[in-house]
PADRENNU-322071 format. One record per residue (C-alpha): x, y negated, z negated; residue in three letters. Coordinates in steps of 0.2 Angstrom, whole numbers, padded with zeros to 4 digits, always signed. Each point is the difference from the previous one (the first is absolute). Example, Ala and Ser with C-alpha at 12.3 -4.5 7.8 and 13.67 -1.06 7.14 Angstrom:
2
+0062+0022-0039ALA +0006-0017+0003SER 
***
This chain:
354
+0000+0000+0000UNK +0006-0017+0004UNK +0001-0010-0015UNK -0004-0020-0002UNK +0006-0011-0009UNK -0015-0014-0006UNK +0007-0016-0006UNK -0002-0005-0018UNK -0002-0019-0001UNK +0007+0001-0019UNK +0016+0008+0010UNK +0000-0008+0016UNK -0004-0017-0004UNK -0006-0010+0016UNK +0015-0013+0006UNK -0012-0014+0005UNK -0006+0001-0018UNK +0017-0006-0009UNK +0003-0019-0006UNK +0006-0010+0012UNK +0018-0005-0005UNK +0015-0005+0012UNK +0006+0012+0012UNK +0013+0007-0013UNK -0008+0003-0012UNK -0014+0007+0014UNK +0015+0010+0008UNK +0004+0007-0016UNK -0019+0003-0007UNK -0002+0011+0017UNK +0017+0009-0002UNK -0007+0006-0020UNK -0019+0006+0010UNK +0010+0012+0011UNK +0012+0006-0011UNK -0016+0003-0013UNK -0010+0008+0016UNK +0017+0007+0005UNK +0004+0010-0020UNK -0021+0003+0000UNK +0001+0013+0016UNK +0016+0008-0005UNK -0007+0002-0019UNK -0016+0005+0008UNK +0011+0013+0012UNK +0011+0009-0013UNK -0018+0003-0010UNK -0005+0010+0014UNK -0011-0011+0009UNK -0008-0013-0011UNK -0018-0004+0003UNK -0002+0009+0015UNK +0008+0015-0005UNK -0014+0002-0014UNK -0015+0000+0011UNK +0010+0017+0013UNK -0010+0015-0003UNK +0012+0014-0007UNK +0001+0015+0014UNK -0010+0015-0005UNK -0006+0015+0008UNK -0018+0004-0002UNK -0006+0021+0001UNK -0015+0008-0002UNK -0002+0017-0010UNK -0011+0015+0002UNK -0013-0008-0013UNK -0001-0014+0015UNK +0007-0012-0014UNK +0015-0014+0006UNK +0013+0001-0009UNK +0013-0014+0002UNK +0018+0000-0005UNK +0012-0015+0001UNK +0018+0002+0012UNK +0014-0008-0009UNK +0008-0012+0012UNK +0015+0009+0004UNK -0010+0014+0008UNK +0014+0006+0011UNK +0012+0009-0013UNK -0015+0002-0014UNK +0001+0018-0004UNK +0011+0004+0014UNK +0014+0012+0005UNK +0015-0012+0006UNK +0008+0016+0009UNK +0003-0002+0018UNK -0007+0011+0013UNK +0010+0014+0008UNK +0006-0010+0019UNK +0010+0017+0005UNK -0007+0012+0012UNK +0013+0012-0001UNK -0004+0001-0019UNK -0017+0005+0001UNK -0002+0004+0017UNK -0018+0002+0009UNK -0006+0021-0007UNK -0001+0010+0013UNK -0014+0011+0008UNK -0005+0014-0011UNK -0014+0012+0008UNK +0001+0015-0010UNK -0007-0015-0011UNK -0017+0001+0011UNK -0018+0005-0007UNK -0014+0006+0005UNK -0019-0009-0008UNK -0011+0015-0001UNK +0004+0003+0017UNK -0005-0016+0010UNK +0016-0012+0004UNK -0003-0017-0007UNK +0006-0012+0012UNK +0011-0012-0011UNK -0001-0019+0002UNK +0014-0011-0005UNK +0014+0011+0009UNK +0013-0011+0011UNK +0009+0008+0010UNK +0006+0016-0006UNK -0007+0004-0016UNK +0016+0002-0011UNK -0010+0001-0016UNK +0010+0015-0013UNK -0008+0011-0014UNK +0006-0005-0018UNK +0002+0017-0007UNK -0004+0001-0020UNK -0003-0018-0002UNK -0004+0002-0016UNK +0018+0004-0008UNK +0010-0009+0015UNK +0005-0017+0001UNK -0007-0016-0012UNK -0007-0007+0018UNK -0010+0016+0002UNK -0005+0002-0016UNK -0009-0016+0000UNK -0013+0004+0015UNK -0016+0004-0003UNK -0014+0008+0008UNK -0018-0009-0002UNK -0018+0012+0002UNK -0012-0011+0002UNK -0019+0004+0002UNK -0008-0013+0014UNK -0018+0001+0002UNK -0004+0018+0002UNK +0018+0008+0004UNK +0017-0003-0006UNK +0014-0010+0007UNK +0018-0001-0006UNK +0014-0013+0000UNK +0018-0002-0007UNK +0008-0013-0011UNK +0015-0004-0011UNK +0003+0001-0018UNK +0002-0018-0009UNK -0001+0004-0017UNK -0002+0013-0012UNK -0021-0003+0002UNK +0002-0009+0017UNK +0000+0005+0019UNK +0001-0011+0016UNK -0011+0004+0015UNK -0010-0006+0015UNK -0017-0011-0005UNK -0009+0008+0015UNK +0005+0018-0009UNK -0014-0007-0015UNK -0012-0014+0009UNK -0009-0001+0015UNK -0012-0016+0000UNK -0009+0005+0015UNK -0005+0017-0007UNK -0017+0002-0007UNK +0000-0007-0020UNK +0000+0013-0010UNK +0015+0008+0011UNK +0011-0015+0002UNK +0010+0005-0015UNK +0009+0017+0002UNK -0008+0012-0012UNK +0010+0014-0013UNK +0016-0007+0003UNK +0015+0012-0004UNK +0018-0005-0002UNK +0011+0018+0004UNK +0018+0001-0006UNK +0012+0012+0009UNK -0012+0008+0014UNK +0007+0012+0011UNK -0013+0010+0009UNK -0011+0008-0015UNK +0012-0005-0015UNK -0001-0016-0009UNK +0007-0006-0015UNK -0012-0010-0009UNK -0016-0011+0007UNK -0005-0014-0008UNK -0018-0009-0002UNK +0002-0019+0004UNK -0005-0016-0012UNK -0014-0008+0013UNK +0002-0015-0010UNK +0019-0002+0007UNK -0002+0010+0015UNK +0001-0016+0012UNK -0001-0009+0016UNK +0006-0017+0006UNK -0017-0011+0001UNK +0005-0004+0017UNK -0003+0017+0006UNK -0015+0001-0009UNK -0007-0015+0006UNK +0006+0003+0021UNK +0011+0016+0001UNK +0015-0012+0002UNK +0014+0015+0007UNK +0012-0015-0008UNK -0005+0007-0018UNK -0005+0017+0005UNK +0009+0005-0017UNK -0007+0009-0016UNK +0007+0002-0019UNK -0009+0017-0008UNK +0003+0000-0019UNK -0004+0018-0007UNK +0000+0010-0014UNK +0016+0011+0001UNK +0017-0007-0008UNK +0014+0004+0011UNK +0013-0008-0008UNK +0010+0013-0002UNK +0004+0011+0014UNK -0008-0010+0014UNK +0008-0017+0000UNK -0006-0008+0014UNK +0008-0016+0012UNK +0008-0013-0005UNK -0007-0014+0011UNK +0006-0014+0011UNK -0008-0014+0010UNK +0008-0002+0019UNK -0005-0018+0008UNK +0003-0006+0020UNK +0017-0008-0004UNK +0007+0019-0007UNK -0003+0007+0016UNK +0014-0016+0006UNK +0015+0009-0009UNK -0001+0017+0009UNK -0014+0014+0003UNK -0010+0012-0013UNK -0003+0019-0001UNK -0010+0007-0009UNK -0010+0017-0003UNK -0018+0002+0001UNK -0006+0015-0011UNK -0017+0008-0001UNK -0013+0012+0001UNK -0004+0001+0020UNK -0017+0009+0007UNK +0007+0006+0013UNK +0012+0011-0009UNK -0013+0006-0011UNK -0005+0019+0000UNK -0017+0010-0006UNK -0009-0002-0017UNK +0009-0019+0000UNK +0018+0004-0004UNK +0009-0014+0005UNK +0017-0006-0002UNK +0012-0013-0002UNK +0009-0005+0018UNK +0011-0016+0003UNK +0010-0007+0013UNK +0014-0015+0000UNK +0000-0014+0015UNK +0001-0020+0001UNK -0011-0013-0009UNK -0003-0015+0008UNK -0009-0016-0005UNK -0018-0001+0009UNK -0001-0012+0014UNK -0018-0007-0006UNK +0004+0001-0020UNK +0012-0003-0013UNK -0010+0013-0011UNK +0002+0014+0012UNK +0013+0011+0006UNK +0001+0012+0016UNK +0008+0013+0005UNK +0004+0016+0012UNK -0003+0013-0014UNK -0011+0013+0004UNK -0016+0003-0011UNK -0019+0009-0003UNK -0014-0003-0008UNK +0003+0005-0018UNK +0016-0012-0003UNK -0010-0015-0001UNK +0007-0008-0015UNK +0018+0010+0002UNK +0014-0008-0008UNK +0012-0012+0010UNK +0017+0004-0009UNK +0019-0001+0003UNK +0013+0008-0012UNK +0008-0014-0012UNK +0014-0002-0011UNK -0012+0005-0016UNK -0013+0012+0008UNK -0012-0002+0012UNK -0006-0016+0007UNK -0017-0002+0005UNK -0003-0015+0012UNK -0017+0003+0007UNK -0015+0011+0004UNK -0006+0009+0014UNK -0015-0006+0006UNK -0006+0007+0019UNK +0005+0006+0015UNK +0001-0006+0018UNK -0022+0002+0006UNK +0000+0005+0018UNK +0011+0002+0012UNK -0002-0016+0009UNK +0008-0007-0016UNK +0019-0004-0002UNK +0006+0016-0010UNK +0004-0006-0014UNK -0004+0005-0020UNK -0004-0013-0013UNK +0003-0004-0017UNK -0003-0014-0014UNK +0015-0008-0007UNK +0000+0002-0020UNK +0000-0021-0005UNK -0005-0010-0017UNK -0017+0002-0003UNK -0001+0019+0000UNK +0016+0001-0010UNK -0008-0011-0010UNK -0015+0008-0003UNK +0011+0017-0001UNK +0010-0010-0016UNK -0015-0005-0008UNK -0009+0019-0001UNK +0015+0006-0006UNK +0002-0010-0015UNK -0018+0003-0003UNK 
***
């Protein structure tokens, strides 16, 4: 917002106003006005602003929980490096180079081929084997059963927290659906699937299971982001991300890589054992938005909401969420994401400390 400055006649008092007096003493009474008005905006500066300052309304970020209650949570001013990873991303291709093809990773669904969406080029996607006991990254992805209307859906998303997972908005809330579907129903967060085995599901808080007000309001794909609080604590085995905010003038000092990690539809096979796939490529900065990234990594249905992560100097990194895929084939093929900024940290920080 562009601040200004409103004259205070008490502070500003008006030249034409002062005793006539000889031109020294008038030289010298207008030398004292401007130093005065000089020592008022530099007083009035180093305060932060002064007047004008007071009347800025403090940036905030405004979401909406499954009870339909707004919930609004103040964004500390330096929102960039709030509650972020200050690692740097991974620029070396030969150090995680792109994960090769692996087909004896290929299943059937019950019999009938899915035709994936999302897959660009060749689909270079790997299976995670025992994500449960491999790495912290791996650890921290989850796998999100959702009931939507009269079926069942699913989703992906990161851990946060130990009550606390990252995921898509459009995985929990669909405005255009009929009312009493809008919300996604039975809500489970599952720990460690692979296939039929799970570590733990947890039952989600619908109090702080949330969505960005701007999604709620219009489906804004710049806020297609979700934080899920549930009732499992996971502190101890299952750490999650650390976290880091990535802006347009990052992107000047070199390029990011970064895996996407999830739990693809396309890879499922019967009885709905899915499991955890991944692949490594380039993020760039979106053309259109400074919210959004995109990118050639191949992805299904099912990893809406996947963690967007590099390997830092202290453990993971998360940077972003997956968010969709390319929608037809006239449609430049590229895969989407939202940028993790202040306002969901924000809100992250705050149901943390809850």
């Amino acid at each position: 917002m562009k601040s200004q400055t409103t004259q205070d006649p008490l502070i500003f008092p008006s030249v034409s106003k002062l005793r006539k007096a000889s031109s020294r003493d008038d030289t010298h009474r207008r030398t004292r006005v401007s130093l005065l008005s000089a020592c008022t905006l530099v007083f009035a500066t180093v305060l932060g602003g002064g007047i004008a300052i007071a009347n800025e309304r403090k940036p905030s970020m405004t979401v909406v929980n499954m009870l339909n209650e707004t919930i609004t949570v103040p964004v500390p001013d330096d929102g960039r490096s709030y509650f972020a990873e200050e690692s740097k991303s991974i620029t070396d291709t030969e150090e995680h180079p792109a994960l090769p093809h692996d087909s004896d990773t290929e299943f059937p669904n019950n019999g009938t081929p899915i035709e994936p969406r999302g897959i660009v080029g060749k689909d270079q996607r790997k299976k995670v084997v025992s994500p449960q006991i491999a790495s912290q990254a791996h650890r921290s992805v989850v796998f999100l059963q959702l009931k939507i209307g009269d079926g069942y859906g699913s989703c992906s998303g990161g851990i946060a927290g130990p009550h606390l997972v990252f995921t898509a908005a459009h995985c929990l809330y669909n405005k255009d659906a009929p009312e009493k579907n809008r919300w996604a129903q039975d809500v489970k967060v599952i720990v460690g699937k692979e296939g039929d085995t799970q570590v733990r599901t947890c039952k989600i808080d619908r109090k702080r299971t949330v969505v960005p007000k701007a999604w709620y309001v219009d489906h804004n794909y710049d806020r297609d982001w979700a934080i899920i609080k549930h009732d499992c604590d996971l502190s101890m085995n299952f750490l999650g991300f650390n976290r880091r905010v990535i802006t347009d003038k990052d992107f000047e000092s070199g390029k990011y890589y970064a895996f996407i990690s999830g739990y693809p539809r396309d890879k499922m096979i019967e009885n709905a054992n899915f499991f955890m796939y991944e692949e490594y490529g380039e993020i760039e900065k979106h053309p259109q938005s400074p919210l959004r990234f995109r990118y050639r990594i191949s992805t299904d249905e099912g990893q809406s909401g996947s963690p967007i992560w590099f390997d830092g100097e202290r453990g993971p990194v998360m940077i972003g969420i997956h968010s969709r895929g390319f929608m037809n084939q006239t449609e430049d093929k590229y895969n989407y994401g939202v940028r993790l900024g202040p306002g969901m940290l924000a809100v992250l920080h705050q149901f943390m400390n809850e």
